[in-house]
C-alpha positions, 0 to 999 in steps of 0.5 A: 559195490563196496567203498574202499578207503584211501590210505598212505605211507605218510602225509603227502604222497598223492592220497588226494590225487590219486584219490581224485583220478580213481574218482574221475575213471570210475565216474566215466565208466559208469559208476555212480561215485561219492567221496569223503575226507572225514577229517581235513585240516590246513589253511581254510579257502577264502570261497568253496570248500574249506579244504582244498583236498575236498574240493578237489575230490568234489570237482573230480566226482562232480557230486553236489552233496553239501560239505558237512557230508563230504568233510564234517570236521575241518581243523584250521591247523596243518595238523593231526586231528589229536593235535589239533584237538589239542591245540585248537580244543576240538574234539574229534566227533567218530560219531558224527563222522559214521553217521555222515559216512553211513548217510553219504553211502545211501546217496552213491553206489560207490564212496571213496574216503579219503584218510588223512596222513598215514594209518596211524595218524592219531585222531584220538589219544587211543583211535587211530585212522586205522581204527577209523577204517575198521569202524567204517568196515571198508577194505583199502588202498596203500599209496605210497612213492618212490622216494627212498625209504619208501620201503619202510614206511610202505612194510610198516603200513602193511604190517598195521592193516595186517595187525588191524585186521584191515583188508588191502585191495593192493598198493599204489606207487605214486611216481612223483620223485625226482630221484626215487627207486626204479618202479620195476624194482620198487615194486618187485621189492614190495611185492615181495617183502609185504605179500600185497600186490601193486595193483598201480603206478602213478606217473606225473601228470601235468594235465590234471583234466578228466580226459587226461586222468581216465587215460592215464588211470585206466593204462596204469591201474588194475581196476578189476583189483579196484573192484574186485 
């Protein structure tokens, strides 16, 4: 069964919650489910994971693999992992996070990564998360929203995987914004201007139980383009 990498249009789109109700529906049909954040940043909790995001997906595919799996690098900085680097002088460890990643992969049928920011977000001066997905050798999910200029962000991404070589299971809409595109234009425009299908589209959710999220993912999402 293949991985899939989870990637945006921007920072905080919905990754991680989208993230976590894949996880949540693919455990519940069955499926043996791991998931990664290679590289997390922010305000470190006081107990549990550093990172929020982790222990969200944690929680979400209720996995016991130890956190220097699920995330070998934390940057206590709401910042790229170039920037932090920069500021904090931690370099980005690729090798390490391929070797987690290969050792994670043994342990499931099935891992979704998580990526942080957008497809370009710069993890070295020249390595970007695109490069990371191409080393990772894994096909992805676009999540983007409905705020406008959504469009752009949405076609540049696209054009990037296309320019990487990356291959793009379809993309996410996530429906958070008060004030966004109509989802039945928005996706008939992205459709048509990217050539990828929008495989999904996310409404808010208030419940964010697991009974909650399998129903909501399961109406909303095409899972054979998940699995396919």
């Amino acid at each position: 069964m293949k991985s899939l990498f989870i990637t945006g249009t921007d920072t905080d789109v919905g990754k991680t919650y989208f993230t976590a109700g894949l996880a949540v529906t693919l455990r519940k049909m069955g499926i043996d489910i791991g998931i990664m954040k290679p590289f997390a940043a922010g305000t470190a909790q006081k107990t549990g994971f550093k990172s929020e995001d982790v222990e969200i997906l944690a929680k979400a595919a209720q996995v016991n693999d130890p956190e220097s799996l699920l995330n070998p690098q934390f940057f206590p900085i709401a910042a790229s992992p170039y920037t932090a680097s920069k500021n904090l002088k931690i370099k980005p460890n690729i090798k390490l996070i391929l070797e987690r990643f290969k050792k994670l992969s043994k342990s499931h049928s099935m891992l979704l990564v998580e990526g942080m920011g957008g497809i370009m977000t710069p993890i070295l001066k020249n390595y970007f998360v695109s490069d990371l997905i191409k080393d990772m050798k894994l096909s992805t999910i676009i999540v983007t929203r409905t705020k406008v200029g959504t469009v752009n962000h949405t076609i540049m991404t696209c054009k990037m995987c296309e320019k990487y070589k990356i291959s793009v299971n379809g993309i996410i809409i996530n429906n958070f914004d008060a004030n966004g595109y109509k989802i039945k234009e928005l996706k008939r425009d992205l459709e048509s201007l990217t050539g990828f299908p929008v495989i999904g589209t996310i409404p808010f959710i208030d419940d964010m139980s697991d009974a909650s999220l399998y129903s909501v993912f399961k109406k909303n999402v095409d899972f054979k383009s998940i699995l396919g």
